[in-house]
FIMI-307398 format. One line per 3 residues: number of its first residue (from 0); their letters; for each residue y negated, x negated, z of N, C-alpha, C, O. Coordinates in steps of 0.2 Angstrom, whole numbers. Each point is the difference from the previous one (the first is absolute). Example, Ala and Ser with C-alpha at 12.3 -4.5 7.8 and 13.67 -1.06 7.14 Angstrom:
<sites>
0> as> 28 -66 39 -6 4 0 -6 -4 0 1 -5 3 | -6 7 -7 -6 -4 1 -5 4 3 -6 -3 1
</sites>
This chain:
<sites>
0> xxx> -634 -885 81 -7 -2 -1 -4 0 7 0 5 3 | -3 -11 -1 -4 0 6 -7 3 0 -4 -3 -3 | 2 8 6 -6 3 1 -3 -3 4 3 -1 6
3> xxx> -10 -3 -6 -3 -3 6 -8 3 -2 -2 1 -6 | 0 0 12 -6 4 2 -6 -5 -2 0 -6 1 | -6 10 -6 -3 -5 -4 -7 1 5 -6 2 -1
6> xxx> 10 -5 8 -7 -4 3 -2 -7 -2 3 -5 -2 | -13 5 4 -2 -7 0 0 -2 7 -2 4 4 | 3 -12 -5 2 -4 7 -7 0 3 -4 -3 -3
9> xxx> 3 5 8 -8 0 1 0 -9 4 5 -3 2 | -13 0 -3 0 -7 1 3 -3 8 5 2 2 | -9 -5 0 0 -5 7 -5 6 5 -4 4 -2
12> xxx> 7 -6 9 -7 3 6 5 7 2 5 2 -3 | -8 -1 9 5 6 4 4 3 -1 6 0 2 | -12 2 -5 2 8 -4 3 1 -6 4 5 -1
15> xxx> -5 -10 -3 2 0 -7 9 -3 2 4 1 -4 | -4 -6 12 7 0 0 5 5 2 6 0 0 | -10 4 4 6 7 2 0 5 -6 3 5 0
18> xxx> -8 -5 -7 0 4 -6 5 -4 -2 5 4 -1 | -3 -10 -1 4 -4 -3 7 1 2 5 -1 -4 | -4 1 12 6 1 3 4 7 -2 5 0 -3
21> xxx> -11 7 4 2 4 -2 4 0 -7 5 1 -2 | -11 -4 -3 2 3 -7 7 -5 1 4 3 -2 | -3 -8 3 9 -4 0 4 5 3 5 0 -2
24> xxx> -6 3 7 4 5 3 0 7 -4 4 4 1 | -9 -3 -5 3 6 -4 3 -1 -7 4 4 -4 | -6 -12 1 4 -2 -5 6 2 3 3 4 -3
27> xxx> 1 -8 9 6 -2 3 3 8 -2 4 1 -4 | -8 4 7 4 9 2 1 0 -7 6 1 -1 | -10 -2 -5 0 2 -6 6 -2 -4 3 4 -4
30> xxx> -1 -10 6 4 -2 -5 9 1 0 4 0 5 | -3 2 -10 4 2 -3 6 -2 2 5 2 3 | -6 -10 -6 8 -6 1 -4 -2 6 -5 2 3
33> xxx> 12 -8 0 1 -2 5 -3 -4 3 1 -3 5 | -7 0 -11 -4 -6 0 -3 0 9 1 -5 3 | -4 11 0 -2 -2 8 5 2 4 1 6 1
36> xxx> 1 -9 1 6 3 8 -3 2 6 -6 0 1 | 11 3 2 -2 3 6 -4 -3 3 -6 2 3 | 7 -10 -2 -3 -4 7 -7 -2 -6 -4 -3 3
39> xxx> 2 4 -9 -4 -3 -3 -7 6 3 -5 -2 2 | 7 10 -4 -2 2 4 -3 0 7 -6 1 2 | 10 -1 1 1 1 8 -4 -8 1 -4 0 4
42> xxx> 3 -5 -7 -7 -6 0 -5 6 -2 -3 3 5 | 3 -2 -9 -7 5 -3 -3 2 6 -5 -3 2 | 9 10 1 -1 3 3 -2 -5 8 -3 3 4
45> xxx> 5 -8 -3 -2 -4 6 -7 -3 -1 -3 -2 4 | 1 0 -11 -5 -4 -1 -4 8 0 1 1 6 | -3 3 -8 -4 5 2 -2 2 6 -6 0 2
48> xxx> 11 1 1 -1 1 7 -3 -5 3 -4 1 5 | 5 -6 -7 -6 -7 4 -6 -1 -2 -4 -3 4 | 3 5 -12 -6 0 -1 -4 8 4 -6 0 1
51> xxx> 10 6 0 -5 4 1 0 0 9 -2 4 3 | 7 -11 1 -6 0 6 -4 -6 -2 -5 -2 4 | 6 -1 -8 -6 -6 -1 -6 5 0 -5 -1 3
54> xxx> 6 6 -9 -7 4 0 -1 3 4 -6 2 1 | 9 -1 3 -1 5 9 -1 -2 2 -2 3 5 | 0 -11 -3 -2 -4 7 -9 -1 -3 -5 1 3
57> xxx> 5 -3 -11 -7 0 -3 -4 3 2 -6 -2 0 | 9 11 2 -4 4 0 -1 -2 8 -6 0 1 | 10 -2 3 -1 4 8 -5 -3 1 -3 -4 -3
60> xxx> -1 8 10 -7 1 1 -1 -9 1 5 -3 1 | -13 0 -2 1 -8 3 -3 4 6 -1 6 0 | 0 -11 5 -1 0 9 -8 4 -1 -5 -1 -3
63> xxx> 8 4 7 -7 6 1 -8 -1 -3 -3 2 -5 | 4 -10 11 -9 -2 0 2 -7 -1 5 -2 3 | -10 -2 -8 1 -5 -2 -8 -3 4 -5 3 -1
66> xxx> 8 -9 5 -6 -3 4 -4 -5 -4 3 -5 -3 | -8 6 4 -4 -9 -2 -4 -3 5 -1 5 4 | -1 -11 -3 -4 -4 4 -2 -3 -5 5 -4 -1
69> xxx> -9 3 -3 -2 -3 -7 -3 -8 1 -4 0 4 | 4 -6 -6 -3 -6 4 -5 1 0 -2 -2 5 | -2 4 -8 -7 2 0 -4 3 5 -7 1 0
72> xxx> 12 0 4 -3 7 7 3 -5 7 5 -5 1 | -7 8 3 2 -2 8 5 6 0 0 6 0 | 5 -14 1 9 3 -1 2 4 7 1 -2 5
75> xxx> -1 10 -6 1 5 6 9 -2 0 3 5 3 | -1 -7 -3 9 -2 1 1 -3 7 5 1 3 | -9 -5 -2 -2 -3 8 0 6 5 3 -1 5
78> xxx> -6 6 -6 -2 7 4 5 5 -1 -1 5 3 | 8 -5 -7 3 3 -3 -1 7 -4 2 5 0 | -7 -8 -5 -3 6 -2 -3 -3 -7 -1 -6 -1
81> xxx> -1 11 -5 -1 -2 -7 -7 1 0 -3 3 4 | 0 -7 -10 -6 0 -3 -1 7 -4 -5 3 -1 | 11 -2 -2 0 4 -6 7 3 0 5 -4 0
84> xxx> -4 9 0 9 4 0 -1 5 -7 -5 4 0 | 9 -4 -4 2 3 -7 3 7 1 6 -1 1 | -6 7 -1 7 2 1 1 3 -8 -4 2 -4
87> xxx> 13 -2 4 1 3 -7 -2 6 -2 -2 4 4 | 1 -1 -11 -3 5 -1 5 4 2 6 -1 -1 | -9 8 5 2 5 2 -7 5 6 -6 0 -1
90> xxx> 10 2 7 -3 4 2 -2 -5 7 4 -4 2 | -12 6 1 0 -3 5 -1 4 6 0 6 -2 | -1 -7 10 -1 6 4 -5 -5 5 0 -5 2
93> xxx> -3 11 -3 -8 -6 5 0 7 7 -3 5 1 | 6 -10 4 -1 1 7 -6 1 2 -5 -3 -2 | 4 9 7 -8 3 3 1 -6 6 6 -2 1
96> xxx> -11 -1 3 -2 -5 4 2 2 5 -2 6 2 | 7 -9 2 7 0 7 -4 -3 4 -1 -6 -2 | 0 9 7 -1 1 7 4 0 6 6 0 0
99> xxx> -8 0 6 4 -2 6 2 10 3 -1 4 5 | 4 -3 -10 1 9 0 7 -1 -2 2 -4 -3 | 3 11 8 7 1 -2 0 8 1 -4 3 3
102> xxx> 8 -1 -5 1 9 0 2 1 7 5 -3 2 | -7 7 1 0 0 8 -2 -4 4 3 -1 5 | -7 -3 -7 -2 -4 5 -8 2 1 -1 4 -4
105> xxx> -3 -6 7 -7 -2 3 -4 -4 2 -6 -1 1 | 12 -1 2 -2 -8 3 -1 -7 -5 5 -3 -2 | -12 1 2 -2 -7 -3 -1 -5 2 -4 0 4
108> xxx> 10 -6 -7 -3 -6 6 -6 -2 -1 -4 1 -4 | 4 -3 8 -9 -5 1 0 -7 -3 -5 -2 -3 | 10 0 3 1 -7 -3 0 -1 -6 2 6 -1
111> xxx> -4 -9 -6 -1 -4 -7 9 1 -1 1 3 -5 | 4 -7 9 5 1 -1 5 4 0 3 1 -5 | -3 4 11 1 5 1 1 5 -6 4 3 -3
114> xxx> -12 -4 2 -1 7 -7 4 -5 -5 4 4 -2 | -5 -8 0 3 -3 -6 7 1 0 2 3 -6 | 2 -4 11 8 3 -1 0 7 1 5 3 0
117> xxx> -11 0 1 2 9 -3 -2 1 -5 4 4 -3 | -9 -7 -3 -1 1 -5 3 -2 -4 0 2 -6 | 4 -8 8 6 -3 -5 6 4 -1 3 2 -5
120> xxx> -2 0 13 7 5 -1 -3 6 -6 4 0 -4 | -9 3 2 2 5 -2 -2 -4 -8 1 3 -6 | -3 -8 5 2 -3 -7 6 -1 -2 2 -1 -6
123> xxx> 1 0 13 9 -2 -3 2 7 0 4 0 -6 | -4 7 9 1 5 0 -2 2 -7 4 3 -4 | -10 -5 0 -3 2 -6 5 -2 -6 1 4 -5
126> xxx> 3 -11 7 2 -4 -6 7 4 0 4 -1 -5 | 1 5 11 4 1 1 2 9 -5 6 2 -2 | -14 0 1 0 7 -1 -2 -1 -8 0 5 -4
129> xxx> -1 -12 1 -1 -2 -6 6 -2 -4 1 0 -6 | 2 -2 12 7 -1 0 -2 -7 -6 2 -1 -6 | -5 -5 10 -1 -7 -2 -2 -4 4 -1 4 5
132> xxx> 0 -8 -4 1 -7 5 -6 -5 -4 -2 0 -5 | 0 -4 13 -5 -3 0 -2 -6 -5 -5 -4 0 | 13 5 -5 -4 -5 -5 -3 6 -8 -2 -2 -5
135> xxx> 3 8 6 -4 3 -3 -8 0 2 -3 3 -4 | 1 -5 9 -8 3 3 -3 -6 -4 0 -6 2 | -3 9 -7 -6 -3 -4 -4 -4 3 0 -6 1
138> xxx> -5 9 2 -6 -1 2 -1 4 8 2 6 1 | -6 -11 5 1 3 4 -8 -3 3 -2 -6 0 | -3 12 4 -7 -2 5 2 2 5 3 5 1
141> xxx> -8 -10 5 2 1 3 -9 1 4 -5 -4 0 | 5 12 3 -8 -1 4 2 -1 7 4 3 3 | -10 -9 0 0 1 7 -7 -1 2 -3 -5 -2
144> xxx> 2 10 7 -5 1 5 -4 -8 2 4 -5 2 | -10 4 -3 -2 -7 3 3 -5 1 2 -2 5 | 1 -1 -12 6 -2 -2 -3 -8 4 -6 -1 1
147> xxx> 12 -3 2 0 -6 -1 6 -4 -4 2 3 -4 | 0 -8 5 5 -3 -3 6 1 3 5 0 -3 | -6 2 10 6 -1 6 1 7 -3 6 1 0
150> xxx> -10 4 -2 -1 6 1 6 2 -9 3 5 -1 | -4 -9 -2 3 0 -5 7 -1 2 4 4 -2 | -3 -9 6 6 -4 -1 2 3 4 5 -2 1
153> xxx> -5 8 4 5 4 4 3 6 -6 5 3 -1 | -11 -3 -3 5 7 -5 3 -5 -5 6 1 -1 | -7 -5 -1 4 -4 -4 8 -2 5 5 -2 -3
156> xxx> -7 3 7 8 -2 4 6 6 0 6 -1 -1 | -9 6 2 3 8 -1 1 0 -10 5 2 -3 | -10 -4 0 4 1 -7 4 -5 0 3 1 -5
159> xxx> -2 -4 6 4 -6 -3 6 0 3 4 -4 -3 | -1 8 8 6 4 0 3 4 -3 6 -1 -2 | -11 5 -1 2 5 -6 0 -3 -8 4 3 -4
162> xxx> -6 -7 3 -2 -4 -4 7 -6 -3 2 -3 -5 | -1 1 13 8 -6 -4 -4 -3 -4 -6 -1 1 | 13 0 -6 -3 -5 -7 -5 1 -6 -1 -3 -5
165> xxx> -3 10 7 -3 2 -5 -7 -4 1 -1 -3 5 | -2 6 -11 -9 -5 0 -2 4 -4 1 -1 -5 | -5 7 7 -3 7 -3 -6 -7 -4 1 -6 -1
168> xxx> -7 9 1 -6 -2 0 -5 4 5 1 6 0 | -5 -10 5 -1 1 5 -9 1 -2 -3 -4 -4 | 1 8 6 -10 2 3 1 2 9 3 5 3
171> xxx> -8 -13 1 -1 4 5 -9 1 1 -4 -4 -2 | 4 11 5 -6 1 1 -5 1 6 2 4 4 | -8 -6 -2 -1 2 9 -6 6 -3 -4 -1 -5
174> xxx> 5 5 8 -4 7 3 -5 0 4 -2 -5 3 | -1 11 -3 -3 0 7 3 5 5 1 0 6 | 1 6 -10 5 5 2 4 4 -5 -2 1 -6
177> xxx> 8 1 10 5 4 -4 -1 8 3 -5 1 4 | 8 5 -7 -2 5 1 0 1 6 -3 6 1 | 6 -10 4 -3 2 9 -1 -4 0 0 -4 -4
180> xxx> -4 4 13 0 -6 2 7 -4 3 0 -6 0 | 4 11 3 8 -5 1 1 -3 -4 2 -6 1 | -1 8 -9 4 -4 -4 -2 -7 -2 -6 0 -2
183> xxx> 8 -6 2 -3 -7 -2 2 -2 -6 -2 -4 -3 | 8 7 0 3 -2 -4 3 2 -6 6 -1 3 | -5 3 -8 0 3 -6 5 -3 -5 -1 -6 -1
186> xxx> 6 8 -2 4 -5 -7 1 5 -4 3 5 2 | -6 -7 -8 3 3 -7 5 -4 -4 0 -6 -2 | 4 11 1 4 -5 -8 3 6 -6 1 6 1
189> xxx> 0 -10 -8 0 1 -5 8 -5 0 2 -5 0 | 1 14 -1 8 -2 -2 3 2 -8 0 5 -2 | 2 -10 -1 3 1 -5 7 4 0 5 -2 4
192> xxx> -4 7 -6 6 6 1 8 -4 -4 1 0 -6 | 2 -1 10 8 -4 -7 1 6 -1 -2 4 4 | 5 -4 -10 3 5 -8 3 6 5 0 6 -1
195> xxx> 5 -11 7 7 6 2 -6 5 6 4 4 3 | -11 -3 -2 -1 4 4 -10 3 -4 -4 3 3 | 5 -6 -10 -7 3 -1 2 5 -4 -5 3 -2
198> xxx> 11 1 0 0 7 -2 -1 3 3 -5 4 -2 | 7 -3 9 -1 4 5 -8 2 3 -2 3 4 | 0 -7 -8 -10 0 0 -2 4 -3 -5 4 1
201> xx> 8 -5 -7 -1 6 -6 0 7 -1 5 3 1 | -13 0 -2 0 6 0 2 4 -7 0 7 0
</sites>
């Protein structure tokens, strides 16, 4: 007498197909006579295993930050940089405003540029202790002292090293002054944390 396990075949869609694989592979364990063979199995068992990384890639995180330039708006994609940056829900880390300062140093250039490749360095220092990369940075401003355009375009040339292919979403701002009078230059950003280093944030 053949004993078969009195499962119902669940429908159509993912999930109802690795419930459905299962229950044919425990029909198969169940039964008595020789109705399923080894290799009838050993399929079972291969279509499972495919359905559950079909379902493991479903889950895998999508790309940190998803960019828009919307046709509605003045397309920031020209400037390498977004209108609007999404990031997936999770944890974010908002950077205090970087400066032309290093741990043992004292000395501040004088130049727009100068300072801009010290304040970058310690953004990239930031993203490296976040253990994420510059297509994580959300959102980034930038203040500069009696700003001009030129005066823009020399920090934008120091981000845009650090930066590669990435397109945060960009605010620049002109000041009158930063907390000294040396400093001309200032960058904040807001980093979205990937999954493998936001435990370690957790208190």
């Amino acid at each position: 007498m053949t004993h078969t396990a009195n499962f119902a075949a669940p429908g159509p869609g993912k999930f109802r197909r690795i419930l459905a694989a299962a229950w044919a592979f425990l029909q198969a364990m169940e039964s008595t006579n020789f109705d399923y063979t080894l290799d009838r199995i050993e399929r079972l068992e291969g279509e499972v295993a495919r359905l559950k990384e079909e379902l493991r890639q479903s889950h895998d995180p999508s790309p940190s930050v998803s960019r828009h330039n919307p046709p509605t708006m003045w397309n920031m994609a020209s400037g390498k940089f977004s209108q609007i940056s999404v990031a997936e829900q999770g944890r974010l880390a908002f950077l205090s405003g970087q400066i032309a300062a290093a741990p043992g140093s004292q000395d501040t250039p004088k130049d727009i540029a100068g300072q801009a490749k010290l304040a970058t360095a310690s953004l990239a220092a930031a993203l490296d202790d976040l253990e994420a990369s510059a297509q994580d940075i959300v959102m980034m401003r930038v203040y500069v002292v009696n700003a001009t355009t030129e005066a823009f375009q020399q920090v934008l040339t120091a981000l845009l090293e650090l930066l590669g292919d990435a397109m945060p979403s960009m605010r620049t701002i002109g000041v009158q002054a930063l907390y000294t009078p040396e400093i001309l230059v200032e960058i904040e950003m807001v980093v979205r944390l990937p999954a493998v280093a936001a435990s370690k944030f957790v208190e």
